[in-house]
N, C-alpha and C positions, 0 to 999 in steps of 0.2 A: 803742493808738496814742497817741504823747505831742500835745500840743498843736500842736506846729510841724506835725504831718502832716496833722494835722486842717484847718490853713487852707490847706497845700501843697494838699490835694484840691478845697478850695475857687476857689485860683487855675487851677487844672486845668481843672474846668468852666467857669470863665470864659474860659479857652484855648479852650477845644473850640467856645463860643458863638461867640467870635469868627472861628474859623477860618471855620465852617458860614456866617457872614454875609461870607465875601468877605477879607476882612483875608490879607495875606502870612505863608504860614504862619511862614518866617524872621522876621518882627517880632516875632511872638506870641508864639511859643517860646522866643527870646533875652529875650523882656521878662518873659514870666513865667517864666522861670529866675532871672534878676535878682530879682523880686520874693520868688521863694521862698526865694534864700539870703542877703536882705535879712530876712525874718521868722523864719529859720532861727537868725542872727545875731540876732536882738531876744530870740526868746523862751531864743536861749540865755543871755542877758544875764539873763532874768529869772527864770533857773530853772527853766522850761520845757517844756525840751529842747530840738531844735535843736540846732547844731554852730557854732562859734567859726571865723574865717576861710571862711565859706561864701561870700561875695565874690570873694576873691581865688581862689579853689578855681574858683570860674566862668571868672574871665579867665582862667585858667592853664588851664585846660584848652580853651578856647575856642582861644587860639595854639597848644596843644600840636597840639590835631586838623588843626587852618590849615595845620601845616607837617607833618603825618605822613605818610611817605611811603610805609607801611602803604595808605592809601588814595588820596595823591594819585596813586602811580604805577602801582597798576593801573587807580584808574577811569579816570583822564586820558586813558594809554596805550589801554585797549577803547573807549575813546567814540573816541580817534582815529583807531583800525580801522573802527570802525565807519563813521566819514562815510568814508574812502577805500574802503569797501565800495562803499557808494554813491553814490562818484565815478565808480566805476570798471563797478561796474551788475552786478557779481561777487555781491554778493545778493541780488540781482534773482534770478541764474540758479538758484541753489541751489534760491530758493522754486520759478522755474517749474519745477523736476527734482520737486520736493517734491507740487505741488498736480496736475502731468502725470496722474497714476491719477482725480483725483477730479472731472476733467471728464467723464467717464465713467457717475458715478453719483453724479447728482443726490441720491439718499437718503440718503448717506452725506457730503454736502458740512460737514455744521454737526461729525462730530464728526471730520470729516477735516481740516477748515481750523485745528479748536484743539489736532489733533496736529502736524501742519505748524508753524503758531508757535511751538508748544512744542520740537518742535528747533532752528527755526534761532534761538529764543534762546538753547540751550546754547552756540555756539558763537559769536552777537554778545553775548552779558551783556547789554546796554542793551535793556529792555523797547521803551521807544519806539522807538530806531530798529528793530527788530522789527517793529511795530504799522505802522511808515512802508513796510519793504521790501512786508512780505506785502499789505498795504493793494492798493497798486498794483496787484497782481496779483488778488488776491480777492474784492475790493467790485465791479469790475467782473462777474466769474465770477458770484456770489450773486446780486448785484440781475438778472442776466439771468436766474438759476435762478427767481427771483420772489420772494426772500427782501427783507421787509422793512429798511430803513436801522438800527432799533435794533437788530433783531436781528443785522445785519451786525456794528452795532461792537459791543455784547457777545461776538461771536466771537469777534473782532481780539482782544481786550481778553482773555477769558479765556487764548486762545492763548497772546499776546505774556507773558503778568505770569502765571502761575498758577506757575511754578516752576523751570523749564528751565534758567534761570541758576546755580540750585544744583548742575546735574549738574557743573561748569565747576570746574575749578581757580583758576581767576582770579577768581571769585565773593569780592566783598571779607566779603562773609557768612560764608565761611568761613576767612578771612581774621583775624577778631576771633575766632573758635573757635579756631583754629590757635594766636595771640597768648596764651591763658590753658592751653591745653590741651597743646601743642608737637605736637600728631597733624597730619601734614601734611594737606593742602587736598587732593591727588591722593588719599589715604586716606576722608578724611571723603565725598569725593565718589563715589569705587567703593564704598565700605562703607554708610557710616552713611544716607547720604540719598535712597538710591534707591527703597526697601522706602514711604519717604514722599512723595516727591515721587508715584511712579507710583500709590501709595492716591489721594493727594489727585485727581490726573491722571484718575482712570477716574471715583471718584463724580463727582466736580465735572461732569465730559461727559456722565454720563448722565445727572444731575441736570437740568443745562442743557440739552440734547436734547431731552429729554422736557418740560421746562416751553416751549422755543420750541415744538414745536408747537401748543400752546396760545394762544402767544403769534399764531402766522403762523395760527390759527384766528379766531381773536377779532379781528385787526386786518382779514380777509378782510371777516367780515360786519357789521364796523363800519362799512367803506366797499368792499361789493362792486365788483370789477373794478378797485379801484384799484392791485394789486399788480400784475395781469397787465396793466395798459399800460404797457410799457415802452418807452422808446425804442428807437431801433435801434443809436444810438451804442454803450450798457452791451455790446449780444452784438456787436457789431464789435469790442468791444476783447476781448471774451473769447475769443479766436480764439489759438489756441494757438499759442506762438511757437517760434522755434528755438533750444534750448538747448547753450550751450557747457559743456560738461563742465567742462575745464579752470579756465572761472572761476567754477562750482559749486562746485567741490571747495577754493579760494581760502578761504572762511572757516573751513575745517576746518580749516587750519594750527596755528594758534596752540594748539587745544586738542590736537590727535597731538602738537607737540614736548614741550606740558605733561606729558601721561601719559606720553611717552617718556621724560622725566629725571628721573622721577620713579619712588618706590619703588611697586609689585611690579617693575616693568619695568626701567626702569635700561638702557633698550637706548641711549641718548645722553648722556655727560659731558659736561657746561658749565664748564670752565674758574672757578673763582672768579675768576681776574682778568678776566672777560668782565664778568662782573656786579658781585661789590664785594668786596675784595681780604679776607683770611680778619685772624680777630683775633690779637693778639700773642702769644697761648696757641697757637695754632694752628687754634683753632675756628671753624669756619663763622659768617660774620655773621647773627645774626639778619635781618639787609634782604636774604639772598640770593631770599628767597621769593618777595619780592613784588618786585624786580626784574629776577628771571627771568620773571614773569608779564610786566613790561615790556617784555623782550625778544622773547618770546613773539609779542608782538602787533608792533611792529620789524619782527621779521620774515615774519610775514604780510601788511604795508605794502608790506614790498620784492617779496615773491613777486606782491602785487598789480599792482604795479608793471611788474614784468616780462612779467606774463599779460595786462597792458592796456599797450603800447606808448604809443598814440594819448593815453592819460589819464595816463599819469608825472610830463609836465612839473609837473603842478597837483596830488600826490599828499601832498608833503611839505605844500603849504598846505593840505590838506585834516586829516591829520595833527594838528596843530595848530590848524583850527577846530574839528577835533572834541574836543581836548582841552580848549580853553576851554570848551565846551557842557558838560563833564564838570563842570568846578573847579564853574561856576556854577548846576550845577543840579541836582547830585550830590554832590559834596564839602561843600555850602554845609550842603546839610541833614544832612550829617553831624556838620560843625563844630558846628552851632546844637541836633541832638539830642543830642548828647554830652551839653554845657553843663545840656541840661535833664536830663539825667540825672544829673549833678550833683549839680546843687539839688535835686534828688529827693532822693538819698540822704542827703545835708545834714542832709533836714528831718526824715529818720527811718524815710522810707519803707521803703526797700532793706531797713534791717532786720525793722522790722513782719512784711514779706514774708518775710524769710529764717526768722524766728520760727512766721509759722503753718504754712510750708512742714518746718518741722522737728515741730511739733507735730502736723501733719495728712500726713506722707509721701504718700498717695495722691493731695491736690493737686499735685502739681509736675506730673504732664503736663499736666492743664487747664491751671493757671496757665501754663506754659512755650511753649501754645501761644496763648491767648486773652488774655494780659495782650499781649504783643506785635503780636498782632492790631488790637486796638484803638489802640496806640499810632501804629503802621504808616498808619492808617485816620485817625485826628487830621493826623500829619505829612505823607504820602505818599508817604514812605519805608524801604522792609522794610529796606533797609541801615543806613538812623540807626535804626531802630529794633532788628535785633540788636544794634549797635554801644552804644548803650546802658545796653540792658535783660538783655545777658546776664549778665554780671558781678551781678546780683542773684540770679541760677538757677546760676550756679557754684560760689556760694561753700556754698549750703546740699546740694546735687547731691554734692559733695566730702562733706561730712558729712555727710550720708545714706546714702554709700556707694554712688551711684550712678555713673553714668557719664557722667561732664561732657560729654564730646563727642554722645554718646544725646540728650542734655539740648539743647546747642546745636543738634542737627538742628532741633529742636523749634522752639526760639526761630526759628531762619531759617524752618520753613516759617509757620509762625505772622506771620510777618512779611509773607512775598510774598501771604498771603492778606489780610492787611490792606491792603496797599500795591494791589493789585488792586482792591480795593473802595472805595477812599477817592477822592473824587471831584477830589481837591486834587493828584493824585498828577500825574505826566507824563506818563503812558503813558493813563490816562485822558481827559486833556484832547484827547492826540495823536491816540485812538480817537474822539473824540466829533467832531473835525473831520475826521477821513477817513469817518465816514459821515453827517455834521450831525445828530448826534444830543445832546441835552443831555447833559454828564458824569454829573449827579443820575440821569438815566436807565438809563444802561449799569453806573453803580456798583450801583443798585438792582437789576436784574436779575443780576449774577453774585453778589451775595452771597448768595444764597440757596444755590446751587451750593458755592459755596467753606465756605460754616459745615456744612454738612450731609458734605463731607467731611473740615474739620476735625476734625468732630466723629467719624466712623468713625474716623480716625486714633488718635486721643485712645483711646478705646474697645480699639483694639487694640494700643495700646502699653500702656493698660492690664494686658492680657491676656497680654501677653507676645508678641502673636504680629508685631509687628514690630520686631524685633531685626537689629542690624545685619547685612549680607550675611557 
């Protein structure tokens, strides 16, 4: 590693100090990206190594990401879905269709609740508003069941964030695969990522399962009888309600017309002048992808719309809060990880990496999946962090002769496991006030779950035995 990388790593962990102590992770990471392709620039000056224009290489890619519509128009577009989801009380119903069996059996509620999450975030994307819908329903249910509050939002938490969003076409995760690799999103999503998302899915609950009882043991006789006085309000609200089918089946839309226009199925053509008119060659626009995803979501707004009469009027301004919630709290850290990935690369890192990865071929799936983990877990975002960091596992993935897209599973699950566990994240924060539990708390508790099945992952991708469907 040339000298530029050497103090690159140095700003790094002064990144990371700073996050852990409170600081905006956007400040930290746009300043030490600045700094590193400020020292990037010095020591290329002095022979060094380093890279010449690692400045302007920041700002430029800084506006490039501001205005990419690769990611402003799907996340904007699902974060808009998503609040007129919950304008409209449409994911509400899903969950209560979803969690209906697990009133039943109490025994089965911890790994019932983070299957439950785990679907209806395939079909919202957005971790927290997930963690928001099921919340309502669930914290009431558990704390009558006599389950502990931390344990409650560790549920929330593993549910909402452990993966689910990768089953999705509209997952801007796959989104930045699709961008280097041209394998479409409905592809990566029925093939490449289910063999891992559902590994990660089973250890990570059993894992977690089995360590809360522990947990709902130990907090019993730390303070006898304090779990079983419960109020009465908790089991009044857990009183099963009457579910509308019709606005259950509401957030399903968007993702049935995704896999319908899309290849194996091909059962519905979209017009390219619906979405963005074809190029002067005649070729499909690159921006068809990720503006069909926009539409996608359009029109599961409208079908919202129609399925809630009473809620239309305020559907459109819902639309639109929810897309600003998106720009500024999802977009933002994608613009600001990019940049640091940047100046990463600037200082020499990127290749460092691509170098020992070509020298040691059997690390690329650790690294592919624990180097993005960790980054994920700093920012608190698995999307700025594929967005990133894969482009460093692609270019050596290609000359190795692997299979870049295999590779980018990697990077994405690797990511939702960091972003899960990182206590900075939104979906953490979101879970620690639906059950007042500290973020530091619930991060601590699922990561133990989430590394133990990264790590089987890792192991059997090793081994061969999880290869695409």
């Amino acid at each position: 590693m040339e000298f530029a990388g050497v103090l690159a790593v140095f700003v790094v962990v002064g990144a990371i100090v700073l996050v852990v102590k409170g600081w905006d992770v956007r400040l930290v990471l746009l300043a030490a990206a600045l700094v590193i392709a400020s020292t990037a620039e010095a020591t290329a000056a002095l022979g060094f190594g380093g890279k010449t224009g690692a400045i302007p290489l920041v700002v430029s890619e800084f506006l490039a990401t501001f205005s990419n519509e690769k990611f402003v128009i799907p996340i904007c577009t699902a974060m808009g879905f998503a609040y007129v989801l919950k304008h409209t009380g449409c994911e509400r119903h899903l969950v209560l269709l979803l969690v209906k069996p697990l009133r039943y059996v109490r025994g089965l509620l911890i790994p019932g609740v983070i299957a439950v999450g785990f679907l209806v975030n395939i079909p919202l994307v957005s971790q927290t508003s997930t963690a928001v819908c099921l919340g309502a329903v669930v914290v009431p249910l558990m704390r009558a069941a006599g389950y502990s509050m931390a344990t409650i939002g560790a549920c929330l938490l593993l549910g909402a964030s452990v993966g689910g969003e990768l089953l999705n076409p509209g997952a801007p995760e796959l989104l930045t695969v699709a961008a280097k690799t041209n394998v479409p999103t409905t592809v990566q999503a029925g093939k490449y990522l289910p063999p891992l998302v559902f590994t990660q899915l089973v250890v990570a609950t059993l894992v977690f399962w089995a360590m809360s009882v522990w947990w709902e043991r130990s907090a019993k006789e730390a303070s006898p009888g304090a779990v079983e006085e419960l109020p009465a309000k908790p089991q009044a609200a857990s009183e099963p309600e009457r579910i509308n089918l019709l606005k259950a089946l509401v957030p399903l839309v968007p993702l049935v017309l995704l896999f319908a226009t899309a290849p194996p199925f091909n059962f519905i053509n979209i017009p390219d002048a619906w979405v963005v008119a074809r190029q002067a060659d005649g070729t499909r626009n690159p921006a068809y992808s990720s503006r069909l995803i926009g539409l996608a979501m359009m029109i599961g707004v409208l079908v919202a719309a129609v399925v809630t009469p009473n809620k239309a009027r305020d559907c459109v301004k819902e639309f639109f809060a929810g897309a600003g919630y998106g720009f500024a709290n999802i977009v933002s850290l994608i613009v600001i990880a990019t940049c640091f990935g940047a100046a990463i690369k600037s200082a020499g890192l990127a290749e460092a990496l691509g170098k020992l990865i070509e020298n040691a071929p059997h690390l690329m799936q650790p690294l592919a999946a624990l180097v993005p983990l960790v980054f994920a877990a700093l920012c608190g975002s698995g999307m700025a962090s594929t967005q990133s960091l894969y482009e460093f596992f692609y270019k050596p993935a290609v000359a190795l002769g692997l299979d870049p897209v295999a590779v980018g599973a990697t990077v994405s699950l690797g990511s939702a496991a960091g972003r899960t566990m990182s206590p900075v994240a939104a979906v953490v924060l979101m879970c620690g006030t639906l059950s007042g539990t500290n973020p530091f708390t619930l991060a601590k508790r699922v990561a133990v779950p989430l590394l133990v099945g990264i790590t089987v992952v890792i192991l059997l991708r090793l081994t061969g035995l999880l290869n695409p469907i």
